[in-house]
N, C-alpha and C positions, 0 to 999 in steps of 0.2 A: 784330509781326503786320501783314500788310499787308492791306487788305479795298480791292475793287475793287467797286464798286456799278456796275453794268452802266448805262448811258444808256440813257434810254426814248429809243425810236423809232418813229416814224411812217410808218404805210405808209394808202395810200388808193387798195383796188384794185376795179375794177368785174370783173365775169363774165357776159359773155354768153352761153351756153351753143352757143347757133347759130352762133359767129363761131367757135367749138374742136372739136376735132376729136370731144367729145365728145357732139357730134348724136346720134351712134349711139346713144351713153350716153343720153340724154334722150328716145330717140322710145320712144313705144309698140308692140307691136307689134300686130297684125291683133286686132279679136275673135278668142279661141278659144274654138272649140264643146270642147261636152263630150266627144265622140270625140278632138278632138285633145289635150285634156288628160289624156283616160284614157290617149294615148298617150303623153304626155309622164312621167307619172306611173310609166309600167310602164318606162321608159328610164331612168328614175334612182331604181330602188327595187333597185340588186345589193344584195345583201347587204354588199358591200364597202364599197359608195358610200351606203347610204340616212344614214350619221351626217352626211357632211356636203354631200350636196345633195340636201335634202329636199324636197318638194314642200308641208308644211304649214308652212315657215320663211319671215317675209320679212326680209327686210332694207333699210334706208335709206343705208346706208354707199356705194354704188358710184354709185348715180345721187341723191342727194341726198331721193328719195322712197320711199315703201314700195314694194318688188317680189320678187316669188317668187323666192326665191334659184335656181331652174333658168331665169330667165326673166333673170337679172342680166346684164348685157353682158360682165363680169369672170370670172374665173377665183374663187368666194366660196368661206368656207364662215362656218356659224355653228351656234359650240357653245352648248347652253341650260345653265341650273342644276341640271337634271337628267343629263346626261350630265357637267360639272363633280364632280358629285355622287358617279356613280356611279364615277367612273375614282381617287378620292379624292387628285384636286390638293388640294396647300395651300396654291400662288402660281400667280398668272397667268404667271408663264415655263414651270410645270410644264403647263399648260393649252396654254397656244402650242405646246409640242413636239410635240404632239401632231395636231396641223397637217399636210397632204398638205404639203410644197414650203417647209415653214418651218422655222428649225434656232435654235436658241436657246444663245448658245456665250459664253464671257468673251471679251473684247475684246481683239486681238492684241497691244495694247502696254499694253493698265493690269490683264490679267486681270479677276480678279470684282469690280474695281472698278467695271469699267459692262458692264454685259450687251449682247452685240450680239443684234438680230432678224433675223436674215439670211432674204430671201427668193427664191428661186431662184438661190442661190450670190451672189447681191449682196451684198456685205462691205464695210465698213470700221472701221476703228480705233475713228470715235467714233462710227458707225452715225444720221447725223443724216438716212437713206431715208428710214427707213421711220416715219412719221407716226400715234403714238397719238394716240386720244382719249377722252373719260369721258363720253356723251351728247351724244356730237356736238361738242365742244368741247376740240381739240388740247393737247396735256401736252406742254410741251418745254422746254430751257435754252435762252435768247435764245446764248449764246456757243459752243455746242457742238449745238445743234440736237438732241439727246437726253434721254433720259430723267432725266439726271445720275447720278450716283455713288451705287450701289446704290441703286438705287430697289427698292421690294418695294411689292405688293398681295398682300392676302389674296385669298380667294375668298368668303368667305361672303353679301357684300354683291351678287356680280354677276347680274344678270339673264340675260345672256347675251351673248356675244363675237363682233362680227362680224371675219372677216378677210377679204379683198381682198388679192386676191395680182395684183401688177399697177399699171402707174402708176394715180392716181388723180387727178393734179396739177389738171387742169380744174373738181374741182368741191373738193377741198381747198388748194390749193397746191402750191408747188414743191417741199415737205417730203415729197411723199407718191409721189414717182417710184417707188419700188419695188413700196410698198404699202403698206396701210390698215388698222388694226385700232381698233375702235370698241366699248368698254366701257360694257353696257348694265346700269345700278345697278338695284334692283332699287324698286318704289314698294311702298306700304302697304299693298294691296290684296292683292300678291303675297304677303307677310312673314304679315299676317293674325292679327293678336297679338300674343304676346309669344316670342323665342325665344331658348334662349342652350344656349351646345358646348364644350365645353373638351379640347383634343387633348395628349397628352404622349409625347415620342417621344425617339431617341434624343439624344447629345451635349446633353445636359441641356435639352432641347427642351419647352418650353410656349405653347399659343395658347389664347385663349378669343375667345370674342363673345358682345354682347348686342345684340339688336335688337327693335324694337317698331315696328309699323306696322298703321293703320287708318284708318277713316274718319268725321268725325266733322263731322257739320253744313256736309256737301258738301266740304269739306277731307281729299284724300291726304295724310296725315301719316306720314314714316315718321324712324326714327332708327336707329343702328348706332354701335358702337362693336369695334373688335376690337385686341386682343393679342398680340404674338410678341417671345418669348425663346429665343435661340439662344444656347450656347456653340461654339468652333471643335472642326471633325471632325479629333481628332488624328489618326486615321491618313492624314490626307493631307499626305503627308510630301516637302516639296522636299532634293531632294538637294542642289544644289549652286544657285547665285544668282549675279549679276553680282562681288558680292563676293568668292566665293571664286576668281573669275580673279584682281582685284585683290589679295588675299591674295596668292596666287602669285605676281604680279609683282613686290610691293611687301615679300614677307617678313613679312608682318604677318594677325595671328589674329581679325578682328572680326567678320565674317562667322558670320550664325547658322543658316546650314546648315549639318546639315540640321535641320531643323524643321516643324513645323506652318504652314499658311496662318492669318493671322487672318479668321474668317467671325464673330466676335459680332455679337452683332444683339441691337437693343432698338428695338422698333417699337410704336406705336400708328397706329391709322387711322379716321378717322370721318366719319361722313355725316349731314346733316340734309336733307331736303324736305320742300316743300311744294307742293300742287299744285290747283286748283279752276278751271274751265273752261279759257278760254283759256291761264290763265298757269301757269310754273311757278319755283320756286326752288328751288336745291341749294346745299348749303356740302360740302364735303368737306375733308380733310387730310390730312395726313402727319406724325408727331413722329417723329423716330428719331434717337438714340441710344448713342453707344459702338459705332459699325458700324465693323468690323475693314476693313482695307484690302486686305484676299487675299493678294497673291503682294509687293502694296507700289506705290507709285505708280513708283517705278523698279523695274526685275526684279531686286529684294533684299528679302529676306524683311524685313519689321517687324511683330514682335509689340508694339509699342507703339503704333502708329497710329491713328487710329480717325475718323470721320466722323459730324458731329450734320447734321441736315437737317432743317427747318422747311417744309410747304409747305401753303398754303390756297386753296382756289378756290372763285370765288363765283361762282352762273351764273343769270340771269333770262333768261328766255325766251315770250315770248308769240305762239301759232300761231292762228291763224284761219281756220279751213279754209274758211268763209261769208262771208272778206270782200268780196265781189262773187261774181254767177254763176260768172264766170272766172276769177276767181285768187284764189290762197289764198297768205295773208298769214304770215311769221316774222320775229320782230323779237330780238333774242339781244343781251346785253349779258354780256362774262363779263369778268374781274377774277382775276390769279392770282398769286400772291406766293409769293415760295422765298426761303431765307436757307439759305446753305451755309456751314458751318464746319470745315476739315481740320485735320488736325495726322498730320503726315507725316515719319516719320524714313527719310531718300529713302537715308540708308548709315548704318551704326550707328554707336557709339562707338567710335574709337580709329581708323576709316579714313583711309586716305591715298589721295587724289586729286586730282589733275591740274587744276591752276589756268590759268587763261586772263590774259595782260594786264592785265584789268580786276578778277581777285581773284576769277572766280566759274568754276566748275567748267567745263571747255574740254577734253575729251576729243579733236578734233581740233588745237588748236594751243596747246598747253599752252606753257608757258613754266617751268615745275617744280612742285614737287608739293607738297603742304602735310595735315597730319597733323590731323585732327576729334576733339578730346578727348571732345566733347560729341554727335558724330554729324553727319550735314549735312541739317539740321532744317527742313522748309518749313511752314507754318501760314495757309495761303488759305484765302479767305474770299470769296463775293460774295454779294451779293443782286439777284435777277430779280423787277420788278415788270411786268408785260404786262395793258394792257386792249385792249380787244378790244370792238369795234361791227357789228352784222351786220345789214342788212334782206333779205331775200329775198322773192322774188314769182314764185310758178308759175302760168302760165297755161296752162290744159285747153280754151282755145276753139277749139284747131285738133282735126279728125280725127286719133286715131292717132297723138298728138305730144301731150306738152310740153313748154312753152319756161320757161325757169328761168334767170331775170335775177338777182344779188346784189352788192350794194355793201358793203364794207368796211372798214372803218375800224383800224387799230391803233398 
């Protein structure tokens, strides 16, 4: 087994917001009187458009502060808990689809191994555009700039989902050239007691959750816990795989098309906050599980693969909207830990394939071929530690403008 623990790296980057092009992004625009918002309001209330650019929705995600998503410089939209709700997603990629200009599709070389976000026809392989985040605070693999290897959320926990369709790089980074979407968890206040669901659906399908959130001696308290057990959709059935060319070429039967994709799935997910004036804390995770490889990390079926993934993230944050007349104060410490384990059978037992010089698999410039009793078996492993330092300062002393200065640390 080989395990590669990723090097922390350091970055130390300032943002002036007035030096980037994203002025525009930051200014205010004019007072508007009530006529001109009664007119703004009757322009983006079609029936087609009122779900997602609403005039009672704001958002923080495009300009770094709260703004009426018709008032957003970007192309936005944002879904609540109550439209999540009503359309009955049971993951955030089923939620995304649902998106004007957003396509949610398996990745052209590893399939449902990593999900690409595509936005406005922007693709690639390992899709590291387009830049999530969980309250403000970016989810990614330091080596691949994505989500990693089936990543899954539920829904029950979200508050609501902003998307930003459009670079955003000036006030998130260089991660976020396509586009932005910002995962808003839900606090105590929202939850409001005790609540728990339990869903059972096809391919031997089970989810549940428990969550409990309130308030108690000035403390937002809330907690969640949720559940998913999937077995693979046998009717999705691969005809033929990279294998069964090699089969044909090499006379040889080991190839397991056609067959089933592996999609099992054993997930858990959870969240803890805490929250009382200025400051706030979140833990949240990931445990998963015996997660099937789909099509295979090479285009050959393996129904023996499977994928464990560890991920925890710790986030303190303290805003101060009063810390002087003119500027209001964010100070953000976050902390994020992932530990990935494969086991990848990349060609089954009894394959013959094309060796390189050096003994390792060389499809372009083989030197002869050699026969895998046991299959040609890869078992990676890394683990991503990333901390992450943030102060920020918005200043409201000019007319019609804010200027939004932030120092960084990672």
């Amino acid at each position: 087994m080989t395990h590669a623990s990723t090097p922390l790296t350091h970055r130390l980057f300032v943002s002036l917001s007035p030096l980037l092009f994203s002025v525009a992004a930051m200014a205010n625009p004019p007072v508007i009187t009530e006529q001109q918002m009664s007119e703004a309001e009757s322009l983006f209330s079609g029936p087609g458009e009122e779900d997602y650019y609403r005039t009672d929705a704001e958002l923080v995600t495009a300009t770094g502060s709260a703004k009426p998503v018709f008032l957003a410089p970007s192309v936005t939209s944002v879904i609540s808990k109550q439209e999540i709700r009503e359309m009955g997603a049971r993951s955030l990629y089923e939620v995304l689809e649902t998106v004007p200009g957003l396509h949610v599709t398996p990745s052209s070389n590893f399939g449902p191994l990593i999900t690409n976000i595509n936005i406005r026809g922007i693709t690639t392989a390992l899709n590291p555009q387009v830049l999530v985040l969980i309250n403000g605070a970016p989810i990614k693999d330091l080596w691949n700039g994505n989500l990693g290897h089936r990543f899954e959320m539920p829904v029950e926990m979200i508050s609501r989902i902003e998307v930003v369709r459009g670079p955003g790089s000036a006030i998130h980074g260089a991660d976020a050239f396509a586009g932005t979407i910002n995962i808003i968890t839900k606090d105590g206040q929202e939850i409001g007691g005790a609540r728990a669901g339990y869903r059972q659906g096809s391919f031997d399908t089970h989810s549940g959750f428990l969550q409990y959130g309130g308030n108690h001696q000035g403390w937002d308290l809330v907690a969640s816990i949720e559940a998913l057990k999937q077995e693979t959709d046998n009717q999705r059935i691969i005809q033929q795989d990279l294998q069964t060319t090699l089969d044909e070429s090499f006379g040889t039967q080991a190839s397991q098309a056609p067959g089933a994709m592996n999609l099992d799935n054993r997930l858990i997910n959870y969240h803890l906050g805490l929250r009382k004036d200025e400051w706030t804390a979140r833990l949240w995770g990931i445990r998963q599980r015996d997660a099937g490889v789909g099509v295979g990390a090479a285009p050959v079926l393996d129904g023996e693969g499977s994928h464990d993934k560890d991920i925890h993230n710790f986030d303190l944050l303290y805003q101060n909207q009063e810390f002087h007349p003119d500027w209001n104060l964010e100070l953000r410490f976050n902390y994020n830990y992932a530990d990935y384990v494969s086991r990848f059978n990349l060609f089954p037992p009894g394959a013959t394939l094309p060796i390189g010089a050096d003994g390792n698999l060389d499809f372009i410039n083989p030197v002869g071929v050699t026969r895998f009793s046991d299959g040609y078996i890869g078992h990676p492993s890394a683990t991503n530690r990333i901390y992450r330092n943030n102060i920020i300062g918005v200043y409201d002393g000019l007319a019609h403008h804010l200027l939004r200065l932030s120092v960084g640390y990672d």
